[in-house]
TIMI-2910 file (N, C-alpha, C, CB; in pm, 1 decimal, decimal comma, always signed):
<rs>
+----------+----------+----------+----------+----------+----------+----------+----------+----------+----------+----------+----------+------+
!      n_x !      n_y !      n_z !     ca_x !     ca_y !     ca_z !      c_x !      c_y !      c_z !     cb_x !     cb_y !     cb_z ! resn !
+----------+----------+----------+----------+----------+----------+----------+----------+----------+----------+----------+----------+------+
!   -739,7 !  +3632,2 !   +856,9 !   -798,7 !  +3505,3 !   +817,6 !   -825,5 !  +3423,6 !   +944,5 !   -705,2 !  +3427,7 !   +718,5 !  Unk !
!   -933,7 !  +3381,0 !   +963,2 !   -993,0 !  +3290,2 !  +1054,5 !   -929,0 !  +3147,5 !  +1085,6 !  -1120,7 !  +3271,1 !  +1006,4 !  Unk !
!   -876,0 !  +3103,9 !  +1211,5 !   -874,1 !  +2986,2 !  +1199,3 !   -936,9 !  +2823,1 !  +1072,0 !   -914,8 !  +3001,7 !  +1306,0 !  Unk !
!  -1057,6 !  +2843,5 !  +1051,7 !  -1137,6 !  +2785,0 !   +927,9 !  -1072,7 !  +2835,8 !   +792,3 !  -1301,0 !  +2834,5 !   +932,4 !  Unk !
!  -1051,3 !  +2952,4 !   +757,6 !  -1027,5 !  +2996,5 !   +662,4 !   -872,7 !  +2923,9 !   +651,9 !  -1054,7 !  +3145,3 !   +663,9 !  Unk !
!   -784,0 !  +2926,6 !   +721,1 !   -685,5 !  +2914,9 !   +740,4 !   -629,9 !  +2744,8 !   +699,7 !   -681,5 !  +2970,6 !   +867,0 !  Unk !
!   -726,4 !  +2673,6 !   +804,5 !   -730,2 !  +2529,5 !   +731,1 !   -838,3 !  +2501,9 !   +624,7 !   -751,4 !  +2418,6 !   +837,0 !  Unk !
!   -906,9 !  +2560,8 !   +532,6 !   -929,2 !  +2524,0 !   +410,0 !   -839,9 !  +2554,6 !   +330,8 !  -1028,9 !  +2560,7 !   +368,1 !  Unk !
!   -766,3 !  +2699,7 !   +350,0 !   -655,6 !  +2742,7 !   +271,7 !   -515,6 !  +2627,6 !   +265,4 !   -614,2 !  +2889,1 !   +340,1 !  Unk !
!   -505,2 !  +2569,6 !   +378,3 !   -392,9 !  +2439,1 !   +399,6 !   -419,7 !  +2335,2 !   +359,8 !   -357,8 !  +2398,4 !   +521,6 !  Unk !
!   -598,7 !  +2274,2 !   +343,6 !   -612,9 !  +2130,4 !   +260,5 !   -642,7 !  +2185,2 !   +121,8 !   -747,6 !  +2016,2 !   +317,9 !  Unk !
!   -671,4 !  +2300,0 !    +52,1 !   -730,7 !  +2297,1 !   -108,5 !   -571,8 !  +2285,6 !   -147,0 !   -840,1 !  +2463,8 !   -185,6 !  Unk !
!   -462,0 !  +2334,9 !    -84,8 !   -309,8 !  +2382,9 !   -167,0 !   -196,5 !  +2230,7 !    -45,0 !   -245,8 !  +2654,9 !   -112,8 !  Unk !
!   -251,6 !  +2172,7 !    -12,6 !   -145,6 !  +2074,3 !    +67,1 !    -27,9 !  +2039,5 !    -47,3 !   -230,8 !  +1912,0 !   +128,2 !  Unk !
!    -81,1 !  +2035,6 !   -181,1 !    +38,8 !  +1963,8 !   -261,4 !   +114,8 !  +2111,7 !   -305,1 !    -21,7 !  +1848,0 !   -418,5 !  Unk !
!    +60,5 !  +2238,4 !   -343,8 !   +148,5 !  +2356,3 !   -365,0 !   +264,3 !  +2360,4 !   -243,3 !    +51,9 !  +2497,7 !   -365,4 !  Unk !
!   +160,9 !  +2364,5 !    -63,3 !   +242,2 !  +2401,6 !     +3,5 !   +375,9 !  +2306,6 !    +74,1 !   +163,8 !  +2455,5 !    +77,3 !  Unk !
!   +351,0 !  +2178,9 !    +20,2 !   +429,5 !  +2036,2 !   +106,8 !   +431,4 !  +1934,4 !    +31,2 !   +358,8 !  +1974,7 !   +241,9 !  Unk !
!   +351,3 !  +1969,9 !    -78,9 !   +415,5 !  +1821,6 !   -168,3 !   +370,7 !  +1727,2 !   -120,2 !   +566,9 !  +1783,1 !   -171,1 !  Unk !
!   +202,7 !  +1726,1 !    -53,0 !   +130,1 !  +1599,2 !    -46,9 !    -19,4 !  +1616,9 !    -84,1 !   +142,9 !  +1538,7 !    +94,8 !  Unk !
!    -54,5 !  +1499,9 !    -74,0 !   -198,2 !  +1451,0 !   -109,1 !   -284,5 !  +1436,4 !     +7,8 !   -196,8 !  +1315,6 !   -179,8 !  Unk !
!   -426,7 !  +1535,3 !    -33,2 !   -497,4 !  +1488,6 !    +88,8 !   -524,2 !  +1350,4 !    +92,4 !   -620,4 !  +1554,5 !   +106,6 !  Unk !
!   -552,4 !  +1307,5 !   +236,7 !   -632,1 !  +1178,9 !   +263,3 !   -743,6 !  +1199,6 !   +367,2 !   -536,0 !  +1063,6 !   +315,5 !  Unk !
!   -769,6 !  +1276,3 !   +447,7 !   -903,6 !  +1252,2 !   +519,1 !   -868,8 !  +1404,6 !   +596,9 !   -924,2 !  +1080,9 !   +631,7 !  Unk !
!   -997,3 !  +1468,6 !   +654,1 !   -966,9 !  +1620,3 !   +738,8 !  -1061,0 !  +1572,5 !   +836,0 !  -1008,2 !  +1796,1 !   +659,7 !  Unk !
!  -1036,8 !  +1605,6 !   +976,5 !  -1102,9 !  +1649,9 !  +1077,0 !  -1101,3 !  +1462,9 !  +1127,8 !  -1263,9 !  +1755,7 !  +1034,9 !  Unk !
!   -973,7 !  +1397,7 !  +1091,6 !  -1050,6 !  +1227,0 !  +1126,7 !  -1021,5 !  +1183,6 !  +1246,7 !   -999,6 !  +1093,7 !  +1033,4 !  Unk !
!  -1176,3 !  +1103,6 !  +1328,5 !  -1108,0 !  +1063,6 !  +1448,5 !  -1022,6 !   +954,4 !  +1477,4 !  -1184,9 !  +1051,9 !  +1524,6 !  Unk !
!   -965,4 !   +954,1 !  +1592,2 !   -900,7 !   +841,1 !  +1621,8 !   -881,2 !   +820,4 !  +1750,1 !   -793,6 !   +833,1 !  +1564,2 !  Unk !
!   -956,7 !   +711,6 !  +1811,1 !   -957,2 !   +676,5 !  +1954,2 !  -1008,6 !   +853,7 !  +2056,3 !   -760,9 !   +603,3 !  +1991,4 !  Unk !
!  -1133,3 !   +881,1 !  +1983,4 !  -1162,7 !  +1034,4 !  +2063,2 !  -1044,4 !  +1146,4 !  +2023,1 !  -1155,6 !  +1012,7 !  +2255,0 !  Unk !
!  -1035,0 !  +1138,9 !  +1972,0 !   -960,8 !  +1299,1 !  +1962,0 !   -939,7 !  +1294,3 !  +1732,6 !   -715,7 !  +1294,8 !  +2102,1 !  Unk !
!   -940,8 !  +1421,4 !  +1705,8 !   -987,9 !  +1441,7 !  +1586,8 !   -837,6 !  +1497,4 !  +1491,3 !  -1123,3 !  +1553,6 !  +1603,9 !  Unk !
!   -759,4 !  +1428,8 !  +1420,7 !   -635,3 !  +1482,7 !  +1359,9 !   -697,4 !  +1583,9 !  +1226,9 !   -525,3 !  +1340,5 !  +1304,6 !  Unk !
!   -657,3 !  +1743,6 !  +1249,8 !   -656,0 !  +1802,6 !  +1159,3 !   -690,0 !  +1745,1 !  +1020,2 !   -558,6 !  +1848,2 !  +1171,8 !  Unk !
!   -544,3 !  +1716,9 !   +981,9 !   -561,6 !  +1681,6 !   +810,9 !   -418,8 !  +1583,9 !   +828,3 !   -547,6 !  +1854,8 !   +665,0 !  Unk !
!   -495,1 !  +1437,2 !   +728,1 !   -386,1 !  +1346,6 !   +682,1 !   -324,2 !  +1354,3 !   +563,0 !   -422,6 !  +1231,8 !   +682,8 !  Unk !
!   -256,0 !  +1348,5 !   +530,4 !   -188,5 !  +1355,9 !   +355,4 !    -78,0 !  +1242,9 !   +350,4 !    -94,5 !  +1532,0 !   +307,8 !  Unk !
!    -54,1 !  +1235,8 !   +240,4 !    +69,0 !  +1083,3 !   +205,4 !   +166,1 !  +1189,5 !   +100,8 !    -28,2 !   +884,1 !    +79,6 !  Unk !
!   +298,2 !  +1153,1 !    +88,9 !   +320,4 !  +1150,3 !    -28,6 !   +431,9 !   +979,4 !    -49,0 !   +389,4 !  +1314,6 !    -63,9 !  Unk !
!   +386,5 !   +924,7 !   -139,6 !   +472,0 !   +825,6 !   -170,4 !   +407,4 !   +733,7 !    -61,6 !   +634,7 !   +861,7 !   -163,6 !  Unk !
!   +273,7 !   +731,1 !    -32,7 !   +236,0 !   +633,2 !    +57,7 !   +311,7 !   +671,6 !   +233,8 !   +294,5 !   +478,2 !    -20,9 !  Unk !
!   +396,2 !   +799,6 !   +213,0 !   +420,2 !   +814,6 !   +332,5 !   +329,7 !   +905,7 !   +475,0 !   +533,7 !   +856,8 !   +302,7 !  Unk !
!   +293,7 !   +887,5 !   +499,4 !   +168,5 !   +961,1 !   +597,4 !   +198,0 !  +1089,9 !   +657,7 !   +129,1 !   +872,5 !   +727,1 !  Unk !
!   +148,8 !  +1220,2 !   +656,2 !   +154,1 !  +1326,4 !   +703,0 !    +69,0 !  +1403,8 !   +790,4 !   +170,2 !  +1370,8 !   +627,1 !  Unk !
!   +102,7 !  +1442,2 !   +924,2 !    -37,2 !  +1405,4 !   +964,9 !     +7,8 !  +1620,5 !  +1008,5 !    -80,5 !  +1222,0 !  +1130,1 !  Unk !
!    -55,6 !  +1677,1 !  +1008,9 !    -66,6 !  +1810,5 !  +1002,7 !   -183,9 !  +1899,5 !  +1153,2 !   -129,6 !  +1824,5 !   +832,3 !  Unk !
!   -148,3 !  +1966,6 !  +1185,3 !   -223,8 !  +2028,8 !  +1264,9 !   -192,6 !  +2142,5 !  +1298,6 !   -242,9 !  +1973,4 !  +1353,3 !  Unk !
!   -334,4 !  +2216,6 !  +1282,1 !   -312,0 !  +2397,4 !  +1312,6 !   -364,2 !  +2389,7 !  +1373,6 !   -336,8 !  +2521,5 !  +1242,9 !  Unk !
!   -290,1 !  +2544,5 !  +1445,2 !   -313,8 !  +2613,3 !  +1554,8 !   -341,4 !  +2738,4 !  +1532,6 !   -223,5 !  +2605,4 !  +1635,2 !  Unk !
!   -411,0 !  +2840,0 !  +1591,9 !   -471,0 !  +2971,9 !  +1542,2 !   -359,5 !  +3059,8 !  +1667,2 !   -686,9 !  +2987,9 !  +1562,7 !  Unk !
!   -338,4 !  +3018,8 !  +1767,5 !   -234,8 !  +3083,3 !  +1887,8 !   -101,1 !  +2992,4 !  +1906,7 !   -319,1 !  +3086,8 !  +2051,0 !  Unk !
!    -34,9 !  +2987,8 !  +2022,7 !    +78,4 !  +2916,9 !  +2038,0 !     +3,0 !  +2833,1 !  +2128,8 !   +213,6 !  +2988,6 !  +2084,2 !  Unk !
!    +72,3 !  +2707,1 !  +2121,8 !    +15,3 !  +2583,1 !  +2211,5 !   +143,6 !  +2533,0 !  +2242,9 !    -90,0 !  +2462,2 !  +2136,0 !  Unk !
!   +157,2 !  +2509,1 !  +2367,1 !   +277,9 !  +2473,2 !  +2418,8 !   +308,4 !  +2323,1 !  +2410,4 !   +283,1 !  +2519,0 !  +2551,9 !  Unk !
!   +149,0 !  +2254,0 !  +2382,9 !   +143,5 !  +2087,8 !  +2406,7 !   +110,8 !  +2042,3 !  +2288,8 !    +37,4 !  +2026,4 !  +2514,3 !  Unk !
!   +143,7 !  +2124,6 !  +2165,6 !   +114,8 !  +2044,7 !  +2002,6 !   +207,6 !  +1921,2 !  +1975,0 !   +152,7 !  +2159,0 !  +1860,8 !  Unk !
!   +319,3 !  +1915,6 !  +2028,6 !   +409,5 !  +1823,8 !  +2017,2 !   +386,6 !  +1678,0 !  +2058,1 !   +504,9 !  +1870,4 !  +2077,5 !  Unk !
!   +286,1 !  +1691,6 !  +2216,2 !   +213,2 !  +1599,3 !  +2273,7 !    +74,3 !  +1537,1 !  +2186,3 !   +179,0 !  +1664,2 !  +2402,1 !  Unk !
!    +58,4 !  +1668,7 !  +2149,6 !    -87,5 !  +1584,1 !  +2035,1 !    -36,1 !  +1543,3 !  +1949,6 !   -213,0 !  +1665,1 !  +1956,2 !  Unk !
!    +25,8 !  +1596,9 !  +1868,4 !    +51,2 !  +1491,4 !  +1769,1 !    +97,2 !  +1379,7 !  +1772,1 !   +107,1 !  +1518,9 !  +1699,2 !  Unk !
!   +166,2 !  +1358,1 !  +1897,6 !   +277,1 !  +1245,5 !  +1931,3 !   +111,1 !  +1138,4 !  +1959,4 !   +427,4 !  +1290,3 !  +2113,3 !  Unk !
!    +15,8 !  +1181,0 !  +2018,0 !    -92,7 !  +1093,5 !  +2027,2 !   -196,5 !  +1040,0 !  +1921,8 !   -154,8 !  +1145,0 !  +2108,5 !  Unk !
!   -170,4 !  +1140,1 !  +1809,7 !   -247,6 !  +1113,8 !  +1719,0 !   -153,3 !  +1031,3 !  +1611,7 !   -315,2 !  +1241,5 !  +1674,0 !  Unk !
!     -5,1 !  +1055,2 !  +1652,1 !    +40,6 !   +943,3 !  +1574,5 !    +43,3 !   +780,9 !  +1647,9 !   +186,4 !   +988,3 !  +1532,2 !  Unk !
!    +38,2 !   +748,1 !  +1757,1 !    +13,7 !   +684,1 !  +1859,4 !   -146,1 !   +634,7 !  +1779,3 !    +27,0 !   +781,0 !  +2013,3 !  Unk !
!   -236,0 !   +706,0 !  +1788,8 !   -360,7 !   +639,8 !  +1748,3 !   -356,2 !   +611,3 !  +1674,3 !   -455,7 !   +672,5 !  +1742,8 !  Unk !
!   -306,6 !   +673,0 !  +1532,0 !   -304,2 !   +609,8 !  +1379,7 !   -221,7 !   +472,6 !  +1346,2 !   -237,9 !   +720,8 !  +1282,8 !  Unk !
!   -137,8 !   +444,5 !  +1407,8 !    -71,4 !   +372,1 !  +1441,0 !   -153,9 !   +224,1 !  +1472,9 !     -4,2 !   +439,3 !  +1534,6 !  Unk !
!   -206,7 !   +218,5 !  +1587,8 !   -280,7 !   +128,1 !  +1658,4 !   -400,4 !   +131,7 !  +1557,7 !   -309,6 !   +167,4 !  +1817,5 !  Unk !
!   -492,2 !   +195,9 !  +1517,0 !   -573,3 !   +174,6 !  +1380,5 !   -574,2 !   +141,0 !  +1280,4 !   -604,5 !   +227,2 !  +1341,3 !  Unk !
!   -440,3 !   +205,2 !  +1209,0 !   -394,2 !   +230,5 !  +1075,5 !   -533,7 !   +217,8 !   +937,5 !   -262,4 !   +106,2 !  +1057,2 !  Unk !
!   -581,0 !   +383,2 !   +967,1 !   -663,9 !   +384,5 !   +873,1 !   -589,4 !   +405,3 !   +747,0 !   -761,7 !   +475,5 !   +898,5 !  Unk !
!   -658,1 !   +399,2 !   +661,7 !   -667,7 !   +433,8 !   +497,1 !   -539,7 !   +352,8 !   +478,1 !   -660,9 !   +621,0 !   +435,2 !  Unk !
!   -518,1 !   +216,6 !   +449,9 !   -372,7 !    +97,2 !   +482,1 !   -423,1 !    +97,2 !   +324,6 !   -372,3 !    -94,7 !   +620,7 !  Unk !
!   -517,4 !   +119,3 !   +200,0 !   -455,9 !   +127,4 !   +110,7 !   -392,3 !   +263,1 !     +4,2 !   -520,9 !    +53,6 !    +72,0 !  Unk !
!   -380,5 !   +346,4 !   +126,8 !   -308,3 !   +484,3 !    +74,4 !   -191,3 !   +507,1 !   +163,6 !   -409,2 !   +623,5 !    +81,0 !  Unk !
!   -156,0 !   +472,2 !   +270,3 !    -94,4 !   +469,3 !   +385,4 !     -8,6 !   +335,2 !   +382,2 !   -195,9 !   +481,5 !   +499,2 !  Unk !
!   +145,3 !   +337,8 !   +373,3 !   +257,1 !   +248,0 !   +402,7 !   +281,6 !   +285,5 !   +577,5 !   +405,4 !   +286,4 !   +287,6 !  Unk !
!   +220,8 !   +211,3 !   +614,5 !   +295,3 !   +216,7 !   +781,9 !   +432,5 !   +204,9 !   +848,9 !   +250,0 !   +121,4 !   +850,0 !  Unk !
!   +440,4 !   +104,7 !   +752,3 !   +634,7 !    +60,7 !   +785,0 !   +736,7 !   +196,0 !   +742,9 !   +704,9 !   -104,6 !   +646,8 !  Unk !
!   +672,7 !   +332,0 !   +683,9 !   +715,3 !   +418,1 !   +621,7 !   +712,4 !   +516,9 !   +748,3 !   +641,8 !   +443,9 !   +492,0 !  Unk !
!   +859,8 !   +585,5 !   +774,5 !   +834,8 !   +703,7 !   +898,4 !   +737,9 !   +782,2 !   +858,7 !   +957,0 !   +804,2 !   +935,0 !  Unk !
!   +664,6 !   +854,4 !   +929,8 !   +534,4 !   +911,9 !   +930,2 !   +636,9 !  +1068,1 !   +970,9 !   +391,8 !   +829,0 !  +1061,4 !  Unk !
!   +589,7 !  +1184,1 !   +886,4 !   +604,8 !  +1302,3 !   +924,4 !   +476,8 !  +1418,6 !  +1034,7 !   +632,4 !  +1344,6 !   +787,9 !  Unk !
!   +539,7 !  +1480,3 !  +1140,3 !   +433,4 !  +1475,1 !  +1194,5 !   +446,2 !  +1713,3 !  +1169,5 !   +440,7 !  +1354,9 !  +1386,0 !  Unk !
!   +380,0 !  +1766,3 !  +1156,7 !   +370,7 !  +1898,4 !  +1114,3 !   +245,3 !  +1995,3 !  +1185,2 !   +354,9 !  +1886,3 !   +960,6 !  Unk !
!   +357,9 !  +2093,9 !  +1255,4 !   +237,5 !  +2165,6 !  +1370,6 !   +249,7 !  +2341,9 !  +1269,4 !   +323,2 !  +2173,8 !  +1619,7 !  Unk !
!   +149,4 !  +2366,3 !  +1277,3 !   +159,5 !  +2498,6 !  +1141,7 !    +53,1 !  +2591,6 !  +1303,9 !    +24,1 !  +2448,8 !   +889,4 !  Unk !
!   +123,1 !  +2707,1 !  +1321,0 !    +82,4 !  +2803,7 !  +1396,6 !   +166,1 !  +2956,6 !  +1360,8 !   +101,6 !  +2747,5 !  +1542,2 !  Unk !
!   +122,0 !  +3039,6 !  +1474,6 !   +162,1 !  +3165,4 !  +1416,3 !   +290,6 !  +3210,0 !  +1515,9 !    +27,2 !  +3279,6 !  +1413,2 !  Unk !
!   +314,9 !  +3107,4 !  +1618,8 !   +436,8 !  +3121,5 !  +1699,2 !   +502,5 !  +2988,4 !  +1807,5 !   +399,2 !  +3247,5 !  +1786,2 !  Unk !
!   +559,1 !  +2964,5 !  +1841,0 !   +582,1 !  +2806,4 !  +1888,9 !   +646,1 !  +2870,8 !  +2016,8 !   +696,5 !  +2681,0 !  +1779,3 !  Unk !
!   +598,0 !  +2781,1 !  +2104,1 !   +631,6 !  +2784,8 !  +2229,8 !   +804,3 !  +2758,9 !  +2261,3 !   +537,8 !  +2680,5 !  +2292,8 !  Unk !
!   +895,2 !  +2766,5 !  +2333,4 !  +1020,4 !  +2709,7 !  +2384,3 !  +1006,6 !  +2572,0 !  +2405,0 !  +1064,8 !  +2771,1 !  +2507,1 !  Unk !
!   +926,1 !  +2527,6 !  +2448,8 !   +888,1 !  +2408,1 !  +2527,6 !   +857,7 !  +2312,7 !  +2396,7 !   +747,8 !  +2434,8 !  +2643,2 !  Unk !
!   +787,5 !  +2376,8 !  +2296,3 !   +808,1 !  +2302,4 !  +2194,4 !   +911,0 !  +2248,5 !  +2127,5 !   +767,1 !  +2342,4 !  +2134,5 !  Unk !
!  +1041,8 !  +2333,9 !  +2106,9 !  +1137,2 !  +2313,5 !  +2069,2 !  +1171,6 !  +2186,9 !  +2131,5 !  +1208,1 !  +2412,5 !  +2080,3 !  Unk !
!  +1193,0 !  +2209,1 !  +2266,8 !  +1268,4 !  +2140,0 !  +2351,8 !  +1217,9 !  +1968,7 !  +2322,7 !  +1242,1 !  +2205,5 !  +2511,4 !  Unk !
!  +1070,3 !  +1997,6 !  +2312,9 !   +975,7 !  +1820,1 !  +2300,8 !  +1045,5 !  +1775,8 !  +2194,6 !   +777,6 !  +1806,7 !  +2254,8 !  Unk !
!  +1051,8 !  +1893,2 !  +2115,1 !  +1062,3 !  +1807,1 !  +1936,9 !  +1224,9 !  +1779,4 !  +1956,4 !  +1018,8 !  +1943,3 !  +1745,2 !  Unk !
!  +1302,1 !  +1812,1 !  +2020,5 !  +1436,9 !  +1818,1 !  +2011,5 !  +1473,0 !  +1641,6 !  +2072,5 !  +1501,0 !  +1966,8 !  +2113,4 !  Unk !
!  +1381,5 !  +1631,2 !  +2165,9 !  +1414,1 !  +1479,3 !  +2260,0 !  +1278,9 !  +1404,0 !  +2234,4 !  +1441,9 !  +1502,9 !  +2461,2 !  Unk !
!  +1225,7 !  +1387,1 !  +2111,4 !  +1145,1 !  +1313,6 !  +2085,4 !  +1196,5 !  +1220,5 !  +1959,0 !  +1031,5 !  +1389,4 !  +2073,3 !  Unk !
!  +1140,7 !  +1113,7 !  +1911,7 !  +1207,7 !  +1040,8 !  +1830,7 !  +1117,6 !  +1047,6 !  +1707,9 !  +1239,0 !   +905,2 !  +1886,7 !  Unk !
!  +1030,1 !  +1150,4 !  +1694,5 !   +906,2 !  +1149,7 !  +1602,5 !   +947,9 !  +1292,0 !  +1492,3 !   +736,6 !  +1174,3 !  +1712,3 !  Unk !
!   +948,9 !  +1262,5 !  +1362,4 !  +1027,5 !  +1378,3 !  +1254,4 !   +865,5 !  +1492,8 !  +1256,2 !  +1086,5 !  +1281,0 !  +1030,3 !  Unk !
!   +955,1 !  +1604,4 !  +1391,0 !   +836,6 !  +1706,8 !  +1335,4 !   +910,6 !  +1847,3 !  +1277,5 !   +718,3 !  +1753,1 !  +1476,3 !  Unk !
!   +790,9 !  +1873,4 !  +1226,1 !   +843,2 !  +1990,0 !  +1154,0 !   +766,7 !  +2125,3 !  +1192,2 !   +831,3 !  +1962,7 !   +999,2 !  Unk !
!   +787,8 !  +2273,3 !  +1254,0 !   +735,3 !  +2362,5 !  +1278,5 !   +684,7 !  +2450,8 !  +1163,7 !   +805,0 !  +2407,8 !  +1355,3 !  Unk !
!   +611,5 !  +2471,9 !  +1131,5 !   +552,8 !  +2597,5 !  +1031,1 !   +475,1 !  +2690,0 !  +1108,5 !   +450,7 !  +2546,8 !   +907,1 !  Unk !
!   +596,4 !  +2803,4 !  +1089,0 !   +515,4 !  +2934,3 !  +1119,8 !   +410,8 !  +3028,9 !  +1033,1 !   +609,0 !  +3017,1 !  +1149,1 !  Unk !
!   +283,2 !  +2998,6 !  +1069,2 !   +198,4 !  +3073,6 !   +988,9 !   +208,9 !  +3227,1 !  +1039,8 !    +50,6 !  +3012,9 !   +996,2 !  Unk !
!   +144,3 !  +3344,3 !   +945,5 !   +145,4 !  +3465,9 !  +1004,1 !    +35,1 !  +3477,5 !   +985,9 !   +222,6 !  +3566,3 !   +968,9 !  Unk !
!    -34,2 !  +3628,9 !  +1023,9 !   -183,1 !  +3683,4 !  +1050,6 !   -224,8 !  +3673,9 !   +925,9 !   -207,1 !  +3834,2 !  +1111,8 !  Unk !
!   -144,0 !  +3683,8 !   +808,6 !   -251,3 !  +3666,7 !   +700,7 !   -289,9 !  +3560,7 !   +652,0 !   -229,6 !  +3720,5 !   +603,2 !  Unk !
!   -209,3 !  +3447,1 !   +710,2 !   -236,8 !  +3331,2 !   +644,0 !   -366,3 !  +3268,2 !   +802,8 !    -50,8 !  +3223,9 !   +597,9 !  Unk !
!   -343,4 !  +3308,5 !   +884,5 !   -422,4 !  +3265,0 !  +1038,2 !   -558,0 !  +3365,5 !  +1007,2 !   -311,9 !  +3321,6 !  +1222,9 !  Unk !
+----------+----------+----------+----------+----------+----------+----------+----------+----------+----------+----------+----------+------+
</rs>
């Protein structure tokens, strides 16, 4: 499965696979483009795949929550004052990732995709 294939397969099933609701795919913010947003309970989920290992997903997201933040789009689907979950879905995670997410203060969560779902 193709990268594309892979994230249509992750926004048609977001509530099968995580128990949220889409809110916007591919949206920008301050130049750079967040995967896919979802809420559940008004809480914001901000999601991003990877088709290889990326050693600096931890850094993007940390920026794209940084931008959403300073914007705060979709404020009537989106509680801001609500911790924001931040979710990197690839087919293997770097060390270095660990280590970011370990001394960062931002709730991420790793999902390992495999070749059939990538």
């Amino acid at each position: 499965m193709t990268n594309m294939h892979a994230y249509e397969f992750v926004w048609e099933n977001l509530e099968q696979l995580f128990n949220l609701k889409p809110v916007a795919r591919q949206h920008p913010a301050k130049g750079e483009f967040c995967d896919i947003l979802a809420v559940y309970n008004k809480q914001l989920s901000i999601l991003e795949l990877k088709n290889t290992e990326d050693r600096y997903v931890v850094q993007q997201l940390t920026r794209y929550y940084d931008n959403l933040f300073d914007l705060k789009p979709f404020a009537e689907q989106i509680d801001y004052s609500l911790p924001v979950k931040l979710i990197a879905l690839a087919p293997t995670f770097h060390r270095h990732n660990y280590i970011d997410r370990k001394y960062s203060r931002l709730d991420i969560d790793f999902v390992q995709i495999t070749g059939r779902c990538m």
